[in-house]
C-alpha positions in Angstrom: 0.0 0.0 0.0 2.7 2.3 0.9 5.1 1.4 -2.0 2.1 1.2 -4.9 -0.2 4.3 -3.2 -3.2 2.5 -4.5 -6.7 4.0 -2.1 -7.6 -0.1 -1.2 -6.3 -3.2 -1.7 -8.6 -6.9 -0.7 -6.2 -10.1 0.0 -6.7 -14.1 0.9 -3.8 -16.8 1.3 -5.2 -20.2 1.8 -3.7 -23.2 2.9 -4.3 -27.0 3.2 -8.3 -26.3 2.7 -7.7 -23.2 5.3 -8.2 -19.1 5.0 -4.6 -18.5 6.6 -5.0 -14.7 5.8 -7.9 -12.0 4.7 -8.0 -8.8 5.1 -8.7 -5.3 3.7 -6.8 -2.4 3.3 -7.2 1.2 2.6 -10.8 3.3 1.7 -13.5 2.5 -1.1 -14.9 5.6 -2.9 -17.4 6.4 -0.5 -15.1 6.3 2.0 -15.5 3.8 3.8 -12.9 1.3 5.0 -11.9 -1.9 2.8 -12.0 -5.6 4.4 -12.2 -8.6 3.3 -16.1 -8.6 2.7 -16.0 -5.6 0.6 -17.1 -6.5 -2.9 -15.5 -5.8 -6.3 -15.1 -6.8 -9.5 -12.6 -9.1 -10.5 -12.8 -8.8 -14.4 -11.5 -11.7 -16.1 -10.7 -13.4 -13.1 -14.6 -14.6 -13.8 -13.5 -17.0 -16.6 -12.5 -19.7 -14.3 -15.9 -19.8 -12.8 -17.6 -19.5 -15.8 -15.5 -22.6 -16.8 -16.2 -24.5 -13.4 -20.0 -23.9 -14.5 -19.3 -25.5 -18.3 -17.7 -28.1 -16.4 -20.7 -29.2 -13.8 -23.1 -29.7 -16.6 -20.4 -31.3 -18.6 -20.3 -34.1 -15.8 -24.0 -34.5 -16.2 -23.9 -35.0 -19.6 -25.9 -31.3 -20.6 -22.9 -30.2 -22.4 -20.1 -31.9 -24.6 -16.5 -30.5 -24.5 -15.4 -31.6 -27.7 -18.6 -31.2 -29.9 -19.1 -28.2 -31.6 -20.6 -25.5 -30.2 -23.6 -24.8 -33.3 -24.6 -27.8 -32.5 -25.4 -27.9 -29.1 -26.6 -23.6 -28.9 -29.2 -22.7 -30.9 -29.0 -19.1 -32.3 -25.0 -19.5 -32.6 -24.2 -19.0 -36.2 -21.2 -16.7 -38.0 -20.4 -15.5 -41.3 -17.6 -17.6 -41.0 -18.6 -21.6 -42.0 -15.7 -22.6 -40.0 -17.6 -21.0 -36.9 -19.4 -24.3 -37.4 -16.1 -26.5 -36.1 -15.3 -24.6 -33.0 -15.9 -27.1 -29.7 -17.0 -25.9 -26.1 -12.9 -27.3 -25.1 -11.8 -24.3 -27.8 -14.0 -21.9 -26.2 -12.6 -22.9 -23.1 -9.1 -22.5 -24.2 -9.1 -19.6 -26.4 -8.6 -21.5 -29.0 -11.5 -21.0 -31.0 -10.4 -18.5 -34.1 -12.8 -16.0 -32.5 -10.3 -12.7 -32.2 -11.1 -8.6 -31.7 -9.9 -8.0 -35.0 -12.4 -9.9 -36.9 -15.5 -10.0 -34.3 -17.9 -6.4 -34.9 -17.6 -5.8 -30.7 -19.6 -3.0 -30.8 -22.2 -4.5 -31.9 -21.9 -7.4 -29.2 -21.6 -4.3 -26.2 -24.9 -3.4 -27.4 -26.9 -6.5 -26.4 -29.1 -6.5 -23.4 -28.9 -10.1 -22.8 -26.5 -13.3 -23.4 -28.7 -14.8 -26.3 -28.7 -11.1 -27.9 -24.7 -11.4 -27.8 -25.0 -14.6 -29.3 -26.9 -13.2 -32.1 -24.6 -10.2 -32.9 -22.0 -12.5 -34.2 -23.9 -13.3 -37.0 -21.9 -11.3 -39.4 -18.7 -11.6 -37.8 -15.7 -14.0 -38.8 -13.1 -16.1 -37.2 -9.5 -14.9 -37.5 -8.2 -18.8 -37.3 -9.3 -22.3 -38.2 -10.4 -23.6 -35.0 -8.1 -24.9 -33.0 -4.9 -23.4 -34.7 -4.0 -20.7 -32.9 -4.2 -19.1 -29.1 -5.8 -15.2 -29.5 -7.5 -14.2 -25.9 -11.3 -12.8 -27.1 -13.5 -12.1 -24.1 -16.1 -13.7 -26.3 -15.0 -17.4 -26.1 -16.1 -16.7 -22.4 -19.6 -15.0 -23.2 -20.5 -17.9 -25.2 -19.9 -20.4 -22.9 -21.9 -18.4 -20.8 -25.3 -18.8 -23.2 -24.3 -22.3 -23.9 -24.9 -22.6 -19.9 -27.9 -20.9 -20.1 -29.3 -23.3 -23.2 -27.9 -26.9 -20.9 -28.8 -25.5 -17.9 -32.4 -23.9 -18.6 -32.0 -21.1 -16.5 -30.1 -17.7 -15.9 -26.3 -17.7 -16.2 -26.3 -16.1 -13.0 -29.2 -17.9 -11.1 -27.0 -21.1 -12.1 -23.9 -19.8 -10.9 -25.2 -18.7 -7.9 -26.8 -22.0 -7.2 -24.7 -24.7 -8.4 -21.0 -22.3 -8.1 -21.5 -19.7 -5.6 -24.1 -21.2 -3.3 -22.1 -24.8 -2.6 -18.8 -23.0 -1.6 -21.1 -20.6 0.8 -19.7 -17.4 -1.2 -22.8 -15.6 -0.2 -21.4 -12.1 -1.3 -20.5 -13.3 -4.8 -23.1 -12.7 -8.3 -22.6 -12.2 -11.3 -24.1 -8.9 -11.8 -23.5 -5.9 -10.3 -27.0 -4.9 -9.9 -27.1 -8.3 -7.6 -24.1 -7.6 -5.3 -22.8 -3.9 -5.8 -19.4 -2.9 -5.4 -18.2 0.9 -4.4 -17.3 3.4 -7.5 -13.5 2.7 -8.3 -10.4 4.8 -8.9 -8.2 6.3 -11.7 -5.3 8.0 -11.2 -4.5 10.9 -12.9 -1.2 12.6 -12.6 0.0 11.2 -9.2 -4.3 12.0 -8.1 -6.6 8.9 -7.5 -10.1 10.1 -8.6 -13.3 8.4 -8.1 -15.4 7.2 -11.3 -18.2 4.8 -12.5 -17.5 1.6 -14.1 -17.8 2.1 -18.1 -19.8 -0.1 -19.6 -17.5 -2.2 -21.5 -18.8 -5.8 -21.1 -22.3 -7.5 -20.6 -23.3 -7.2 -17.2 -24.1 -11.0 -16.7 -21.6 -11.8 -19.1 -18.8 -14.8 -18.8 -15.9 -13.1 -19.3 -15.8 -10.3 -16.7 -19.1 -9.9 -14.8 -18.5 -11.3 -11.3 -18.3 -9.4 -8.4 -17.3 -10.9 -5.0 -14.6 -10.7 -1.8 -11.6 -11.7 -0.6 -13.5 -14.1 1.8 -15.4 -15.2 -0.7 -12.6 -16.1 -3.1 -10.9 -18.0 -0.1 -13.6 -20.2 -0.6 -13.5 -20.6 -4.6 -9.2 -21.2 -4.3 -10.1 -23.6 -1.1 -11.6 -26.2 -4.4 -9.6 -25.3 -6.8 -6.6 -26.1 -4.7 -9.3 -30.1 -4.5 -10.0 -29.1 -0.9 -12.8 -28.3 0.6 -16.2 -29.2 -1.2 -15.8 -30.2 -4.9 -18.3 -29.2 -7.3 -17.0 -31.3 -9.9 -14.7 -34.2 -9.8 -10.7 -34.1 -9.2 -10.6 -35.3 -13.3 -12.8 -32.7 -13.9 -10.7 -30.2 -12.1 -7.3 -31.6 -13.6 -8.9 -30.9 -17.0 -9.4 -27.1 -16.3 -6.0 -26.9 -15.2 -4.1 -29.2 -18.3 -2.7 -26.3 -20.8 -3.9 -26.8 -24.5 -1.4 -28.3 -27.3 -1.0 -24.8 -28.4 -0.5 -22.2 -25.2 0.2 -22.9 -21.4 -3.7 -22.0 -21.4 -6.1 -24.0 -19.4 -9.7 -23.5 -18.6 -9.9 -20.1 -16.8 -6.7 -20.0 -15.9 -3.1 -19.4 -17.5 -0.2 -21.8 -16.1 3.0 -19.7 -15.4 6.4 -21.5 -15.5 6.9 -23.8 -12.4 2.9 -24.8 -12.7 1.5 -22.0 -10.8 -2.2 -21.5 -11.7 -2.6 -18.0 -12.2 -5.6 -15.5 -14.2 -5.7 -12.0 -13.6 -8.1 -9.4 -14.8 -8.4 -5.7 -15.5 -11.2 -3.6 -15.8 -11.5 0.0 -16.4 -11.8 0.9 -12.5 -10.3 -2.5 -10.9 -8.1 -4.9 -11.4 -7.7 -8.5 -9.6 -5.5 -11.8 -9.7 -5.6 -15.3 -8.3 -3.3 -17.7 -8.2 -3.0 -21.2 -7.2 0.6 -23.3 -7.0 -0.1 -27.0 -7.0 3.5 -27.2 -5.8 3.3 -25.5 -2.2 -0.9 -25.8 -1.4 -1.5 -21.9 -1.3 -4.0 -19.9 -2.8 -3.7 -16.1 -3.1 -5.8 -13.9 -4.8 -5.5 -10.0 -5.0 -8.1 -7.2 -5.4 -7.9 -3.6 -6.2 -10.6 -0.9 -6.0 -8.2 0.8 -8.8 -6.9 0.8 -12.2 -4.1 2.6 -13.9 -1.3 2.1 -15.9 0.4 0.3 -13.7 -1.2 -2.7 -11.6 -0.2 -3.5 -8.6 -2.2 -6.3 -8.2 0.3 -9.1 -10.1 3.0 -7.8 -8.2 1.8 -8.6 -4.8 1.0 -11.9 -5.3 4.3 -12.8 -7.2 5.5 -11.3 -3.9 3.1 -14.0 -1.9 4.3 -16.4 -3.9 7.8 -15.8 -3.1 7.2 -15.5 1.0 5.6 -18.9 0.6 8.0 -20.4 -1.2 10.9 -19.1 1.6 12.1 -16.7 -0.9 12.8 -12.7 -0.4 9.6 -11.2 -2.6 10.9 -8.3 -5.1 10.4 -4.7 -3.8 7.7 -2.7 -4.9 8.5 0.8 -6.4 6.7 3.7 -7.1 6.6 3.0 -11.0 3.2 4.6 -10.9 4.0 7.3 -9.8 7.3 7.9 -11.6 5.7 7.0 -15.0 3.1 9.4 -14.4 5.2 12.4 -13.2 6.9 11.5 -16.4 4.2 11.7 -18.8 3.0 15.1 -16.9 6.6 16.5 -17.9 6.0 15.5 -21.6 2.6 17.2 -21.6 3.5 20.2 -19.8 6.9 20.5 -22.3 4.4 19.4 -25.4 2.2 22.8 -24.0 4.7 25.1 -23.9 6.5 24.2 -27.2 3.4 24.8 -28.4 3.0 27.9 -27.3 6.4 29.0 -28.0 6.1 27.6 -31.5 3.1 29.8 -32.2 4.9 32.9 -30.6 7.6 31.9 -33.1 5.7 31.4 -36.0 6.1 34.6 -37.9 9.7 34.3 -37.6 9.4 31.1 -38.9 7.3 32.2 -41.7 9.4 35.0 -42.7 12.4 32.4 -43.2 10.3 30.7 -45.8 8.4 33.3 -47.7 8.3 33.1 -51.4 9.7 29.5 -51.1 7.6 27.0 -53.3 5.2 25.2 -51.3 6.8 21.4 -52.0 9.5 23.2 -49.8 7.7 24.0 -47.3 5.4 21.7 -46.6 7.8 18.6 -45.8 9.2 21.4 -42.5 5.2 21.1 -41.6 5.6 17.2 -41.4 7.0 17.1 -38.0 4.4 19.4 -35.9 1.7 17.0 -37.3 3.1 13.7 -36.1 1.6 14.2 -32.8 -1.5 14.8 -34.8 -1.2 11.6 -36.5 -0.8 9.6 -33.3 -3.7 11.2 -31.8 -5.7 10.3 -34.8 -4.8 6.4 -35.1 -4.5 6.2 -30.7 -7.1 3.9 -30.5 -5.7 1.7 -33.1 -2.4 2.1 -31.5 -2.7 0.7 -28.2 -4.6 -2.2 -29.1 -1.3 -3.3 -31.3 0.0 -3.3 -27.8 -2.6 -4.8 -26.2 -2.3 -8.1 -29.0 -4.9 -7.2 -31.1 -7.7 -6.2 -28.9 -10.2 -3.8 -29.5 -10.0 -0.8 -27.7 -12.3 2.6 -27.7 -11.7 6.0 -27.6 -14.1 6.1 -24.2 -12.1 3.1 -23.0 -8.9 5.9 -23.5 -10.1 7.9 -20.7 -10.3 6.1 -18.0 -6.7 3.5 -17.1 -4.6 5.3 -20.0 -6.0 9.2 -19.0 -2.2 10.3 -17.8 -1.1 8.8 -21.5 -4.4 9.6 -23.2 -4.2 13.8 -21.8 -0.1 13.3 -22.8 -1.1 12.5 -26.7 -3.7 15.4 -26.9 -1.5 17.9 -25.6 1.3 17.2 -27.8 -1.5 16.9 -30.6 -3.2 20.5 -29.6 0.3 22.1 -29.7 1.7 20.6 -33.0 -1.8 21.4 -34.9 -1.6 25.3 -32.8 1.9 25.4 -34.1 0.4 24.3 -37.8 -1.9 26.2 -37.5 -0.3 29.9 -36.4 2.7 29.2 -39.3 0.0 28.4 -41.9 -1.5 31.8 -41.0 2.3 33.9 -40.6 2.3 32.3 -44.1 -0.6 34.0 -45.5 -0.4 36.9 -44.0 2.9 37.4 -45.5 1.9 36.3 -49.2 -0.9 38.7 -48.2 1.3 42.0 -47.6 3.7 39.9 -50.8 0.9 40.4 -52.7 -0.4 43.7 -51.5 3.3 45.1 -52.8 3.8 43.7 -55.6 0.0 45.3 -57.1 1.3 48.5 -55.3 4.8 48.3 -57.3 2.4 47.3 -60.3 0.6 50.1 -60.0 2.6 53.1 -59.5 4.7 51.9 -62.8 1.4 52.0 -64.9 1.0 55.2 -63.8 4.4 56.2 -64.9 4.0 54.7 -68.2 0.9 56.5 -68.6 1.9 59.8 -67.5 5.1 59.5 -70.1 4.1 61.5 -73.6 2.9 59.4 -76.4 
């Protein structure tokens, strides 16, 4: 808390079918103390219940893992004919084809329900033959989530809650915010942790990121997935979730780091989560913060409970936040005032270019624009560096706001700059122009005032 400055923080270790450790740390945004019963979202940490649900009605026979998915939910049909191959296992393991890039997600963020998302992909495609190639796509997740709905005959969350939730006794645990609702969360801004809604960015409901629950609750959830406890589903079951595919150290919900440790994490616009499981030492951790920012802290301290139960020294947490922040800051602040330098300049700039052709001039224009150029493709940008996925400009203000406010600065100052030289230009052609009629004019009256 100290190192990372985050407002609260939610942790559980768990041991030999035993909370060791919960607690709370820190203030939600209503100020008001975090423990371990405060609820919040934990993103796409809900992907390895909405597996464990898949999995119960797998085990009584509602659902087949290696069928495809067309066949068994009804409404499910893509532009794509090799939609028709992809099996429950590939949804499971992201291994589908289904990708950002080639899915119209817009159109899915618009559905009101989990059978309306099913019927947005209608005209979407598949990036991959089926079981080719890993691409993470929230989607896999959402689909498995109707295909519960169809086996199941009832409410993805009405069956999580009674066949998931209710068993383990995680009582403060849904799958909807409007069931269980957390606090506002937190952006930071410049060093300053502000208070804002959740955006809507996922289908409240959904698989792939709509659970909301606590660190005592989630003691209970890494209690069975550690096998201890109460099983909902069978140890081969269990194994099954946790086996990477052929293709990616990717299981069933969960992502299996070097060494075997069971780890998923998840990131939302206002928090961000983790859990981890090592089948090597027993322990379970799992990490919650009412925050989000470009940096999360949330990874980091559990690689540092990982390491303390191992017997090792855990890594030291800096202030990388806050450093990269104060950092960007700089580069907008600088961006402002070479902007506003640049248009003080700009008719001394002009002046050193009058008369030139403009095929001279323009290429000096090039680099005030680049800034420009960035801000124009920004969206596109970052989701090169998030692998592909898709990423809007609404999405922009809220984790990446220090990076997102960096970019428009430089952008406003290099088109001011463009701007105030383009017009030092003209108004020097102008007065050009203005002298050369004046020069025109006082000859044709010499010539005419010469005697014929």
């Amino acid at each position: 808390m100290e190192a990372t400055g985050v407002p609260g923080l939610s942790v559980v270790v768990t041991h030999g079918g035993k909370v060791v450790h919960a607690a709370g740390y820190g203030h939600d945004s209503e100020g008001r103390p975090v423990t371990e019963d405060t609820p919040m979202r934990v993103a796409s940490v809900s992907k390895s219940f909405t597996a464990m649900a898949v999995m119960t009605l797998v085990e009584r026979g509602k659902i087949e893992l290696d069928s495809p998915v067309a066949a068994q939910l009804p409404g499910f049909a893509m532009a794509d004919p090799r939609a028709a191959r992809i099996t429950v296992r590939q949804l499971l393991n992201q291994t589908s084809g289904l990708s950002d890039t080639t899915v119209d997600i817009a159109a899915t963020e618009e559905a009101t329900s989990l059978a309306h998302y099913t019927a947005r992909l209608a005209g979407s495609r598949l990036a991959a033959d089926p079981g080719t190639r890993y691409e993470y796509c929230n989607v896999n997740y959402d689909l498995a989530a109707r295909l519960v709905e169809v086996a199941s005959g009832r409410p993805f969350g009405d069956y999580l809650r009674d066949k998931v939730f209710g068993p383990l006794g995680m009582t403060t645990s849904a799958v909807s915010a409007q069931v269980v609702r957390p606090a506002d969360g937190y952006n930071s801004l410049f060093g300053a942790w502000l208070p804002r809604p959740e955006l809507d960015g996922f289908l409240d409901g959904g698989g792939s990121g709509g659970v909301v629950t606590t660190a005592a609750d989630m003691g209970k959830w890494l209690i069975t997935q550690s096998g201890d406890g109460r099983p909902l589903v069978k140890r081969e079951s269990l194994e099954t979730m946790h086996q990477p595919s052929k293709i990616r150290p990717y299981g069933m919900g969960w992502g299996i780091e070097d060494g075997g440790q069971l780890v998923h994490s998840g990131n939302l616009f206002t928090y961000n989560a983790v859990e981890a499981v090592s089948p090597k030492t027993g322990y379970g951790f799992a990490v919650m913060a009412n925050s989000a920012s470009l940096y999360d802290p949330t990874y980091d301290i559990m690689r540092g409970l990982t390491a303390l139960s191992e017997g090792r020294q855990p890594e030291a947490l800096g202030s990388d936040r806050q450093l990269f922040e104060a950092v960007l800051a700089a580069l907008a602040l600088l961006a402002a005032g070479l902007g506003v330098l640049g248009g003080v300049r700009a008719r001394r700039w002009a002046a050193r270019r009058s008369g030139r052709p403009w095929w001279r001039i323009a290429p000096r224009m090039v680099p005030a624009l680049v800034p420009v150029a960035v801000l124009a493709c920004y969206p596109d940008l970052v989701s090169v560096l998030m692998n592909g996925r898709t990423v809007t400009w609404a999405q922009l203000t809220y984790f990446p706001a220090p990076l997102s406010v960096t970019v428009l600065a430089a952008a406003l100052a290099g088109l001011g700059v463009t701007i105030a030289r383009l017009g030092a230009l003209r108004n020097l052609t102008r007065r050009a122009n203005r002298r050369h009629r004046r020069a025109a004019e006082r000859r044709g009256d010499a010539l005419r005032r010469q005697p014929v």
